[in-house]
C-alpha positions in Angstrom: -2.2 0.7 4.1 -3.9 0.4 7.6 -3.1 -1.9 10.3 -6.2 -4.1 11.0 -5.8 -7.0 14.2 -8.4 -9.6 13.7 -8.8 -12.1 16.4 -9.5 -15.6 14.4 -12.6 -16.1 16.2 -13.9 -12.4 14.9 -12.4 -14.0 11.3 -14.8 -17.2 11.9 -18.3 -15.0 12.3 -17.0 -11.7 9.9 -15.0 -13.9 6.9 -17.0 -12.3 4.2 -16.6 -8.6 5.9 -12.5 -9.2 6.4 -12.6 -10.4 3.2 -14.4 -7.2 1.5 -12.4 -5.1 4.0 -8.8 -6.2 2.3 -10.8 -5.4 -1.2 -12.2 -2.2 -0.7 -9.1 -0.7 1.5 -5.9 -2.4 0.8 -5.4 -3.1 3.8 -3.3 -6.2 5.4 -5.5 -8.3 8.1 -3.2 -9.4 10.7 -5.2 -12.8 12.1 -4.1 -13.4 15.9 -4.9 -16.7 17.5 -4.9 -16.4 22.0 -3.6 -12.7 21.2 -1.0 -13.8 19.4 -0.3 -13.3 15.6 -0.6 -16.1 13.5 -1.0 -15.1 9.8 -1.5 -12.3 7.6 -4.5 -12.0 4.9 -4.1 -9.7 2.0 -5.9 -8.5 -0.7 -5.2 -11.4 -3.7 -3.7 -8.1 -6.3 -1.6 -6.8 -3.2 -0.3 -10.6 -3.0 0.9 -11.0 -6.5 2.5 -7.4 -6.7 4.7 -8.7 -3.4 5.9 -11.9 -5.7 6.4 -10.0 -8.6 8.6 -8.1 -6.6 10.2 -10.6 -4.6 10.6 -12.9 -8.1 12.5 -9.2 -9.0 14.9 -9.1 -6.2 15.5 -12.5 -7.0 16.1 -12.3 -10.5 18.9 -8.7 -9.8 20.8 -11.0 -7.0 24.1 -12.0 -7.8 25.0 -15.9 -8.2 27.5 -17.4 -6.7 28.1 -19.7 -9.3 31.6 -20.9 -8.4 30.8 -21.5 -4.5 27.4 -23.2 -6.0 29.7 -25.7 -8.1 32.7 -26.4 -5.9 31.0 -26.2 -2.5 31.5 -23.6 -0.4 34.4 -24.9 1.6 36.7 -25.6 -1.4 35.8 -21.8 -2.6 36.6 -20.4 0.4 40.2 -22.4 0.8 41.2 -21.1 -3.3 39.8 -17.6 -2.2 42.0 -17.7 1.0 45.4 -19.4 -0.9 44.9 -16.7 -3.4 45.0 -13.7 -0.6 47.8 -15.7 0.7 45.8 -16.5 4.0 47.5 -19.6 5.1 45.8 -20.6 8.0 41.5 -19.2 8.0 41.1 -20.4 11.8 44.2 -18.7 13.1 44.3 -15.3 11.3 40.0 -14.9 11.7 39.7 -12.5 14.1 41.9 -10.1 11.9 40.0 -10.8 8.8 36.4 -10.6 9.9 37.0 -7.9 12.7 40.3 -6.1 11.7 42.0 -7.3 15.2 46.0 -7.0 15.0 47.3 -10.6 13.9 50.1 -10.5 16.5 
């Protein structure tokens, strides 16, 4: 896959030629606007084998169905009185960066 920068006024007078370009290649158009970039064109398979993929990743994430039902603040305080955590603002720094609790 090729990198290919295409000003958006070059996009304006060449569409059709871009457009063949991404069929022919596979390759990703990367439209800039004042040198900058503003959006990415890519070939229409190319784009539904990136949301089956992404609709994949999706589907193999873990839920979080009990922070999802009780909110995440009442999850976290039963997850914290179950390690025996009594106080989450006082004893952070030794839980999230193993810092000495004394």
């Amino acid at each position: 896959m090729g990198t290919n920068i295409v000003p958006i006024s070059d996009l304006r007078r060449q569409a059709s030629k871009v457009i063949n370009t991404l069929r022919e290649g596979g390759d990703v158009a990367y439209i800039t606007q004042h040198g900058r970039p503003t959006a990415v064109l890519v070939d229409y398979d190319q784009y539904e084998a990136l949301i089956a993929q992404l609709q994949e990743l999706r589907r193999r994430q873990p839920t979080y169905t009990v922070a999802e039902k009780k909110g995440a603040f009442s999850a976290l305080a039963d997850m914290a009185q179950d390690l025996g955590v009594d106080d989450l603002a006082e004893q952070h720094d030794h839980y999230l960066y193993g810092v000495d609790k004394s």
